[in-house]
Every structure is written in structure tokens, then in C-alpha cells.
N, C-alpha and C positions, 0 to 999 in steps of 0.2 A: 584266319591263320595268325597265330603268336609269331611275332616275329622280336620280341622280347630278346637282350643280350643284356650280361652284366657290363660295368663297365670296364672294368678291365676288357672287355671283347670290344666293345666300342670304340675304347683307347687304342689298341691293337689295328681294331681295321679302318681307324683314321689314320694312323701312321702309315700302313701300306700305301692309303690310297695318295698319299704325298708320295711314294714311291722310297718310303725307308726301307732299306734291303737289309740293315746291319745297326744289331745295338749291343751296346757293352754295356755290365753291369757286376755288381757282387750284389749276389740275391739278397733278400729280406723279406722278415713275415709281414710287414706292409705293404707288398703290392705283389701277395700272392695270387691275385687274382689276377692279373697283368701278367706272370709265369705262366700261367694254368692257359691261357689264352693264348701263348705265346708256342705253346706244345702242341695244337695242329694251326701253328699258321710259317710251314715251308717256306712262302716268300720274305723270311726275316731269318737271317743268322744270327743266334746270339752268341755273343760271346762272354764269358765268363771268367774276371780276371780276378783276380788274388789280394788288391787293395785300389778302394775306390778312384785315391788319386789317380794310380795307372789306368782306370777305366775312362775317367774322365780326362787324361791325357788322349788316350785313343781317339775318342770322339770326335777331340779338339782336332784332333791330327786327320780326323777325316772328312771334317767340315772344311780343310784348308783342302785336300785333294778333290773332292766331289763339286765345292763352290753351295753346297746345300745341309741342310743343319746333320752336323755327328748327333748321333741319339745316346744318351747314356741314361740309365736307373740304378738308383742305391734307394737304401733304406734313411729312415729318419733320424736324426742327431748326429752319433757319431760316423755314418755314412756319407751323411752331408757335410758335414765338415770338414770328412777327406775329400771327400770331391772339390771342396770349393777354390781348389788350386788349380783347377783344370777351368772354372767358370772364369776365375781372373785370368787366365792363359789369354782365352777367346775373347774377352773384354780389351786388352791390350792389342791383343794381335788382330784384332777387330776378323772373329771366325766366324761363321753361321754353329750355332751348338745350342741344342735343349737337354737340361739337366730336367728329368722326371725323380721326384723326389715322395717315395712312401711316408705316409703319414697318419698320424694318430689317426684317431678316429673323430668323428665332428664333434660329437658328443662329450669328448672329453679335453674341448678347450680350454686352457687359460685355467689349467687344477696342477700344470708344470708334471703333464704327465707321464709317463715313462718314455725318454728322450725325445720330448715334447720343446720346438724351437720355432720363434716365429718366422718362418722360410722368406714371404714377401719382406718382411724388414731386415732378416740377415743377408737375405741375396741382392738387394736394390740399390746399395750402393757400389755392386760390382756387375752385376747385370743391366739390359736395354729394357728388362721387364719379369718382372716375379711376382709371381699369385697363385692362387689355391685356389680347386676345382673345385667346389661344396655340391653341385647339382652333375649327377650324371649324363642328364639330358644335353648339356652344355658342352660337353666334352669335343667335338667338334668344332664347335666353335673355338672354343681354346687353342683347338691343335690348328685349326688354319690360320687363327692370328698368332699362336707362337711363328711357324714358318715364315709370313708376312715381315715380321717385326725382326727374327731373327737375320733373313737377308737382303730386310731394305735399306736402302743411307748406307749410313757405315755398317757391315756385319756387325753380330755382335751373338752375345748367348743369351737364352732364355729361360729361369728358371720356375718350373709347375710344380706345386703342393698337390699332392693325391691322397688323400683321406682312406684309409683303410676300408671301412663301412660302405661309404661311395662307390669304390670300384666291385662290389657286390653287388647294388642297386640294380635292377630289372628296368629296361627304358626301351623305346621304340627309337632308334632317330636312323636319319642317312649320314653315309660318311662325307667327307665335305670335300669339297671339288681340291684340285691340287692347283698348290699357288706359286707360281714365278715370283723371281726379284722382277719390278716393275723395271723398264728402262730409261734412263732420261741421256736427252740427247742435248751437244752442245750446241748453248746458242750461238747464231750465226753472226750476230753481232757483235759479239763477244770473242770468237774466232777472230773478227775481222780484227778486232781492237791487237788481240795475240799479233796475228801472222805481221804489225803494223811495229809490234813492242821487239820482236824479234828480227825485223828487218835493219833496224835501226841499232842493234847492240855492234858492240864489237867482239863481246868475248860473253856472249852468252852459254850458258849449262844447265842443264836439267836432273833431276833427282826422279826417280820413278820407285814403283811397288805400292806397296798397302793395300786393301782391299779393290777385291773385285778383279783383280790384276790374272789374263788369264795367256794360253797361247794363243787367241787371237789378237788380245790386245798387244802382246809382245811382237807379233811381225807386223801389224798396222805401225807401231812406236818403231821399228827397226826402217819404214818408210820414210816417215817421217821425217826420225833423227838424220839417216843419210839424207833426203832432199836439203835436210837445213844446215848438213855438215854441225850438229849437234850434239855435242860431249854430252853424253849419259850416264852421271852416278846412280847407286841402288842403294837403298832406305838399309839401315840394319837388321840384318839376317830375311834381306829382301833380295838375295843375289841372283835367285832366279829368274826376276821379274822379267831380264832379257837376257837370250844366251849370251853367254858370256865371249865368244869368236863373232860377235857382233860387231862390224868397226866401231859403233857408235859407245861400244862401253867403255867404261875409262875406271870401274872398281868401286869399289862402295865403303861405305862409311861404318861408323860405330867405334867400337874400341879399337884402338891399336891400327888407325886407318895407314893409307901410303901419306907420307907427308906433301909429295908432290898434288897428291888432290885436293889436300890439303889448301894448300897453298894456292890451287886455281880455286877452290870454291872463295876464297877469299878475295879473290885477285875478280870474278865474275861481274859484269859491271848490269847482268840479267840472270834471275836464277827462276828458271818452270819447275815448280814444282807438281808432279803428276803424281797422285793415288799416297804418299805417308802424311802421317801428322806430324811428323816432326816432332817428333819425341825426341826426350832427353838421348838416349844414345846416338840416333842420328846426330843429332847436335850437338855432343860432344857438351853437354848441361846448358844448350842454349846459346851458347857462345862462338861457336864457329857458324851458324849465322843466327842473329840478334835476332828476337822478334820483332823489333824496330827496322833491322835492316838499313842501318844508312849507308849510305851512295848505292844500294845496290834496289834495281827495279823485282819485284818479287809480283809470280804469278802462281796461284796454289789451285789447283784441280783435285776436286775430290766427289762423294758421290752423296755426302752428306751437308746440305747448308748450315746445321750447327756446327761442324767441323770450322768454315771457314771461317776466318778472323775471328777465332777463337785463341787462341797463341798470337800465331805469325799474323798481324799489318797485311791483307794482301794490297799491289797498286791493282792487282788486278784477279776476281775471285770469278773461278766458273763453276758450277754444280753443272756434274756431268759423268756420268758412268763412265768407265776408266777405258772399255772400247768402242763407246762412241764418241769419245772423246778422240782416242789413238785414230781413228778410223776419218775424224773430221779432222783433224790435224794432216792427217797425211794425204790427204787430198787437196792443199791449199797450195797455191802456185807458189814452191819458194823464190827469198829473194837470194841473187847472188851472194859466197859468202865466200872467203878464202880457205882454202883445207888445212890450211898450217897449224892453226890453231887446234882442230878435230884432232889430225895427224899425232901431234906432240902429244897430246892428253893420250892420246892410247897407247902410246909408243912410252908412254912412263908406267900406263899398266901392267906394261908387257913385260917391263924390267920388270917390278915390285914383286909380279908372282912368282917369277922363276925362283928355284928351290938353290941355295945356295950354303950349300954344305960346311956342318961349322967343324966336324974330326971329331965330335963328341964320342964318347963310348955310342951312343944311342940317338939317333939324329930324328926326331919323330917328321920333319920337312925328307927323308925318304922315304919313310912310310907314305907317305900322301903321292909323289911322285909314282912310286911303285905302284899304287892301287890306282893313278890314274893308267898307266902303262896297263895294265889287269882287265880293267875293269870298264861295263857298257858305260857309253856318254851319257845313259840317259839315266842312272842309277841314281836311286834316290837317297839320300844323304841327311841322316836325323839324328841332331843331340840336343843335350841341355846346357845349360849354363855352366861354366867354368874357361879357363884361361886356354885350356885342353883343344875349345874350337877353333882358337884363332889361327891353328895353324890349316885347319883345313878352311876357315874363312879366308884365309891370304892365298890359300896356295891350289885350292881344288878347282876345278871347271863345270862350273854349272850348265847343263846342257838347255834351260827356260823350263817356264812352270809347266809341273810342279815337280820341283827336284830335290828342292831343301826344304824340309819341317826343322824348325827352330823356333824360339818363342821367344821372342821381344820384349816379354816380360821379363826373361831371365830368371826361370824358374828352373832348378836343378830337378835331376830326377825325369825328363822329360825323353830324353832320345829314345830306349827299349820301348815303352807303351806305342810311341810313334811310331816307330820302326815297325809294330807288330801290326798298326793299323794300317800303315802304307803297304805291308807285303799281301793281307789279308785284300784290300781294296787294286792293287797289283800283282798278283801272283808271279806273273811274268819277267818282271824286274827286278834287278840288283836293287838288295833294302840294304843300308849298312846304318846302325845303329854307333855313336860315337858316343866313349862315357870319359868322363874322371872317372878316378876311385871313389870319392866322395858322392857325384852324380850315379853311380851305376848302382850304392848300394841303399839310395833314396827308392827305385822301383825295380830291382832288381830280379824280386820275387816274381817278375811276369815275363821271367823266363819261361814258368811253369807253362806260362798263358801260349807263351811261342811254341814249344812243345807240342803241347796238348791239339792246337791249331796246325799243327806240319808250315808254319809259317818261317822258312828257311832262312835264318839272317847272317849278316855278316856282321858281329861284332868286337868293336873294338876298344878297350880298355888301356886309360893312361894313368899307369899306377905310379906317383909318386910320393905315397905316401903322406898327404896332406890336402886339405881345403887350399890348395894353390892360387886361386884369383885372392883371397882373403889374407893369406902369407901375404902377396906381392903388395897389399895395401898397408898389410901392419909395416913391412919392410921397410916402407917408405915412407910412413908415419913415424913407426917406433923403431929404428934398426938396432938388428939382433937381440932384441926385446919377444921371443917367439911365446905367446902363449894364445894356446886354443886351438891351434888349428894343426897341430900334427895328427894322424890319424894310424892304427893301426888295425891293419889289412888281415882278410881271408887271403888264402892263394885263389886266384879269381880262377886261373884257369882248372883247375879243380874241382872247383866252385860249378863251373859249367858242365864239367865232366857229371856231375852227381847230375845233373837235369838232363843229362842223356843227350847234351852237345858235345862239340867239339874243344877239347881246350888247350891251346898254345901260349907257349909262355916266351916275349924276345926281350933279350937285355940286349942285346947290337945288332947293329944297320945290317951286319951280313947277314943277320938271321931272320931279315924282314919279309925278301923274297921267296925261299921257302916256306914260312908260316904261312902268307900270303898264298902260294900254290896250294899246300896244303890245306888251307881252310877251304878254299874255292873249288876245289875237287870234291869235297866233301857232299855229300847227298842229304846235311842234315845243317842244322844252326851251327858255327863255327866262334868262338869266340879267342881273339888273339890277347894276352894281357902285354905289355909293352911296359917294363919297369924301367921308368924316368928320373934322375937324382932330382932331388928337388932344388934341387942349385938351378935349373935350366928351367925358370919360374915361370916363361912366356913364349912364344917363338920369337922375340927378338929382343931377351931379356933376361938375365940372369940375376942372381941376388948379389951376388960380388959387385956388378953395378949398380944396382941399387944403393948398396949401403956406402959405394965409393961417393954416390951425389949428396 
């Protein structure tokens, strides 16, 4: 009996057997053989979006909900090249993601063939691993070590070269067993050393999130932290890592943090850090705490040993999966600790968030207020990069993971794509996609994608008519020096209307609550525009102050 498949079928029924239910892509005549296969195999939804970066934002955004790689495919050259903003997403944000990438054919290497690019050299300085599949027999193998590679150590994305020719090739093979993230558990001497560094601080703090960070590990860390009376910040656009009505949380870092956390991360004379690297935005460029660290004792938990003492000096480094780490932490007999210090640190959170009305024509801090009044606790909450977040960074409630899609990268254009992979991988859940003007009209076009999917969102546009984080730096560089970054607008909500959503348009606070009812009634994708003077450059920052400093 022939039991002969091309490989594109190969491809297909190695991805199943890892259990991939869902892949994004914008087709191409290079891995038409991969469509063709893809047309009786029901156990995989494709999904079909409009430009590759929003496919390959999808992906990203569903490697962070599932803990297992987003599957995305484009074509060669210019396919890949939109994607590869979505591979440096998952790079930074350390995601599980394989980018399948259509490719020339074997035959006509290194003749700089018709969008002919070397994939393993242009992907490998932003990838855990890039290479090209030249034997169709191989193919399985490939896809168990992309899986392996992509969610061992730190996540991270994987990008594979597929040869046109190849995925036609006729081969016999089996599909390859499905692969877990291995687990590693913390050592116990090493615990001891902790439970010994923490018994002895006075004003010890912790920092959590980063990979691997899940809801178990969040209520083990919610043990924990209360046995140890444990102030717990969260890594940037890491807010969910524990719910936020947690006592133990105290607010999180990145731009525009509370000053009072400020001030205790500073004031900390022990700081655990659990699951981030300690990137530039948590750190504030390094500087709110030194990779040296002096006077302060530093313990960094992560799941990858090249991670450690890699940057940050640890006094004390454990390689440990983030909930068997939580799970061994909160089992160690704490030592007494005074609540006063815990106490304060949350009770400064508590102010910080509260919404605190400035009489503007347009207050977008009730907009957030109102939609938490609205809206489930556990509604997932996804945007891109711009000044636009901060207010729902400051002021929203994260109910723990997975609640918030955001990238750490600080790539614009990111909330819609997310937002359609969270609703698609949720059906059941409040998705609200949050944009700038400038972010919403980077992937905009996957409205189309939301549509076409019945993927029902809640979207929100903060239209002020300009690249706003980038004003507020020229501001403060160059004052009233404006050039480049003004921008001139579609009417968004219009805009939605032609894709056969919802579209609301509020200039003021009274008109937030009705839009609000209105969109949420709706039985289809809603999008509210929210037109902001650009004088109101921040939520706690105007340009008037700017230029007065």
C-alpha cells in the first residue's frame, strides 16, 4: 500500500498532531501545496487576513493565550518582510510563534530569484531559530524541534524556510509525537538560600510576569506573596500576571509609572525578581534599578539560564519554571514580617488608579471607568503602542492571565490583529481592541478579517490627530518646534460603518456612556472613535506643561 503524501500534507499533519487548531496567513503561490492540504484537513481553522504583519500579530497574540506556538504562513520576500514585525513581537515578548515562510524553489538558489531572501540569515538575529526545510522526509522533524525550541527556556518564535518544489515532493514518513515545554523545578537549595535572603530584608519587593507566567502560577505567587506579606510589582504591559484585587499587588512599571512605586522600588533594601528580563521599559533605561544594584540584594527567577546574569548582577540566580517556582515558594514556612509595609504599598495603588476627573471637554479616564462599570472582569484588553495605553495601563483592572495582549516591543498597529485572535481563540469573552489614530490605521484593514470571522469586538479609537507619544517627546525636546507628527484622519467611525460594524463617534464625557451602551447592545463589532484635543498629550500630561518645563 502507497502511503506516499506530498509535503505540504506532511506539513499539515505534523502541525495537527502537535495539536494546532488555528493558523493565520495571506496566501501565496509558494506554499500552495500547504492550502491544498489545508482544504480537507477540518481540525485547523484558517484564517485569512488582509496583511501579513496583522497575521503575524494574530499568531503572536495566540501563542501568549494558548502558552503554545501561534502558527502563521506568508509568502516569500515581500510576505516576509511584513511579517517580520510580528517575529520581533514574540522575540521580545518572549511568545511561543512559528512563522512558515513560502519559498523559492531549491533549484533556483543564490540566482536572487524572483523575491528570493536569505530567511535563516534575515530571521536569526530576531528569532531562537531559522532554517529551511530542503528534504521533505525531514519535515517532522523540523516541526517537533520548531515546537521544542519555540517553548523551551525563554519562549520565543521560530522561523522555517519551505521551498516550493519540496512541499510537492512524494515521501512516506509518520507524524511526530507532540511535544511539551519540559519542566524544571526549583532547586531546594536554592529556595533555602531565598526563604533565608527574605527572612532577613526589611523592606523586601518583588517584580513578576514574563514568560511562562500562567493562572496557576498566579494563585501559587498570590500564596506566597501573602505568607511573606510581599509587595508585588508587574513587568511592563505584564499586568496580568496577578489579579490585580490581589493584596499582594502594589502596580506596575514601564512608562508613566506611580511615583510612590517608584520610590519603594528604590527605597527596597531586596528586590525578587520573578519571570521579566528586565528590559529597558521596566527599568525605566536601566536606571530605576542599576544592573549593578548597589545596596540592594537582587534575586532573578527565570526559566531560561542564558537569561540569568545576563544584564542584572544576580546575588542570587534560580533557573526554574515560573510555576514551579510559585508553587515551591509558597510552600516554604514564612518568616514573620510586619503588614505595614505590604499594607502601604497597596494602599498607594489604590489612590494611583482611581480615575480622577480633570473637566476636560473629553476625559478619556471616564471612558475606562465607565467600561469597567460595563464590562465582564475577565474581558480581555488589547493594544499597540502609543501614549493612548497609558490610561488604560493606569486605570483598568486586570482580572490575571490572560487578560491583556500588549507588546513590549512597542510595536504600533498591534491591538485589532490581537483582539481578532483573542475573540476567535475566546469566543465567549469581552475582546476590546484599543487604538490611537496612528496605531488603528497601521492594521486597520483586519477589520475586514474581524468581519468575515463573526469575531465580535469592542473597539476603541483615540483620535487626536497625531503620532502622540512622538509629539510628547518632540515637546520636550523641541518645544513648539511641531514637525512630522501631525496626522490627518479618515472619520474612523464611518470608516467601520463601510465594514459593516458599528460606528460611534464621542467628543465628551456625556456621550461616553451611551456610545458605550450602544456599542455593547450591538450584536456585531462596534467601534466608538473618541476625538481628543491633542493638547491632552498623556493621561497625566499636557503639552502646556510640557513647554512650561
Amino acid at each position: 500500500m502507497n502511503n506516499s503524501r506530498t509535503g505540504g500534507r506532511v506539513l499539515v499533519d505534523a502541525l495537527v498532531a502537535q495539536g494546532c487548531n488555528r493558523i493565520f496567513c495571506v496566501p501565496g503561490e509558494s506554499y500552495l501545496a500547504v492550502l491544498d492540504a489545508l482544504h480537507d484537513t477540518p481540525a485547523i481553522d484558517l484564517v485569512v487576513c488582509r496583511q501579513e504583519g496583522g497575521a503575524a500579530f494574530m499568531a503572536e497574540a495566540d501563542g501568549k493565550l494558548t502558552g503554545r506556538p501561534g502558527i502563521c504562513f506568508v509568502t516569500r520576500g515581500p510576505g516576509a518582510t511584513n511579517a517580520s514585525i510580528g517575529v520581533h513581537v514574540a522575540m521580545q515578548d518572549s511568545t511561543p510563534m512559528i512563522l512558515f515562510v513560502g519559498d523559492i524553489s531549491r533549484g533556483d538558489t543564490d540566482r536572487e530569484a524572483f523575491q528570493e531572501i536569505d530567511f535563516p540569515a534575515m530571521f536569526g538575529p530576531v528569532a531562537k531559530w531559522a532554517a529551511r526545510i530542503d528534504n521533505a522526509a525531514r519535515i517532522p522533524e523540523y516541526i517537533r524541534r520548531a515546537y521544542a525550541t519555540a517553548m523551551s527556556g525563554r519562549p520565543g518564535p521560530v522561523v522555517l524556510a519551505l521551498p516550493e518544489d519540496m512541499l510537492k515532493d512524494m515521501v512516506q514518513v509518520t507524524a511526530p509525537p507532540r511535544v511539551e515545554a519540559p519542566v524544571q523545578a526549583a532547586d531546594p537549595a536554592e529556595m533555602a538560600k531565598l526563604a533565608g535572603l527574605l527572612a532577613s530584608a526589611k523592606a523586601p519587593l518583588a517584580i513578576v510576569g514574563g514568560a511562562g507566567w500562567n493562572a496557576a502560577t498566579a494563585a501559587a505567587w498570590s500564596r506566597f506573596a501573602g505568607n511573606w506579606a510581599l509587595p508585588t510589582a508587574v513587568a511592563f504591559r505584564r499586568q496580568d500576571a496577578l489579579p490585580n484585587g490581589d493584596p499582594s499587588y502594589i502596580g506596575n512599571l514601564g512608562y508613566g509609572p506611580n511615583p510612590a512605586l517608584v520610590k519603594r522600588i528604590k527605597a527596597a533594601d531586596l528586590l525578587l525578581i520573578a519571570g521579566p528580563r528586565m528590559g529597558e521599559a521596566t527599568t525605566d533605561g536601566y536606571t530605576l534599578i542599576a544592573p549593578t544594584h548597589p545596596g540592594q540584594t537582587l534575586i532573578h527567577v527565570h526559566p531560561d539560564p542564558e537569561e540569568l546574569n545576563r544584564v542584572y548582577a544576580a546575588d542570587l540566580a534560580i533557573c526554574a519554571g515560573m510555576t514551579a517556582f510559585a508553587e515551591s515558594a509558597a510552600a516554604m514556612t514564612p518568616s514573620p514580617r510586619e503588614q505595614t509595609h505590604h499594607a502601604a504599598a497597596r494602599a498607594e495603588f489604590e489612590a494611583w488608579r482611581q480615575v480622577q476627573p480633570t473637566g476636560e471637554t473629553l476625559d478619556i479616564g471616564l471612558m475606562v471607568e465607565a467600561m469597567r462599570e460595563r464590562l465582564p472582569a475577565d474581558s480581555i484588553i488589547c493594544n499597540g503602542a502609543g501614549n493612548f495605553s497609558g490610561w488604560w495601563h493606569r486605570h483598568w483592572h486586570y482580572s490575571g492571565p490572560v487578560c491583556q495582549l500588549a507588546p513590549t516591543a512597542g510595536a504600533m498597529g498591534y491591538g485589532l490583529p490581537a483582539a481578532v485572535a483573542a475573540k476567535l481563540r475566546h469566543p465567549d469573552r469581552q475582546v476590546v481592541a484599543l487604538a490611537g489614530d496612528g496605531c488603528f490605521l497601521m492594521n486597520g484593514q483586519e477589520l475586514a478579517t474581524a468581519m468575515r470571522h463573526k469575531a465580535r469586538l469592542l473597539i476603541v479609537v483615540v483620535n487626536n490627530a497625531s503620532y502622540g507619544t512622538i509629539r510628547m517627546h518632540q515637546e520636550r525636546e523641541y518645544p513648539s518646534r511641531v514637525s512630522g507628527t501631525q496626522l490627518h484622519n479618515p472619520d474612523f467611525a464611518a470608516l467601520a460603518r463601510a465594514y459593516g460594524a458599528i460606528g460611534i463617534r464621542v467628543e465628551t464625557s456625556g456621550e461616553i456612556g451611551p456610545a458605550l451602551d450602544k456599542a455593547l447592545a450591538a450584536n456585531r463589532t462596534a467601534l466608538i472613535e473618541m476625538i481628543l484635543p491633542v493638547e491632552r498629550i498623556a493621561h497625566s500630561l499636557t503639552i502646556r506643561a510640557l513647554r512650561n518645563r
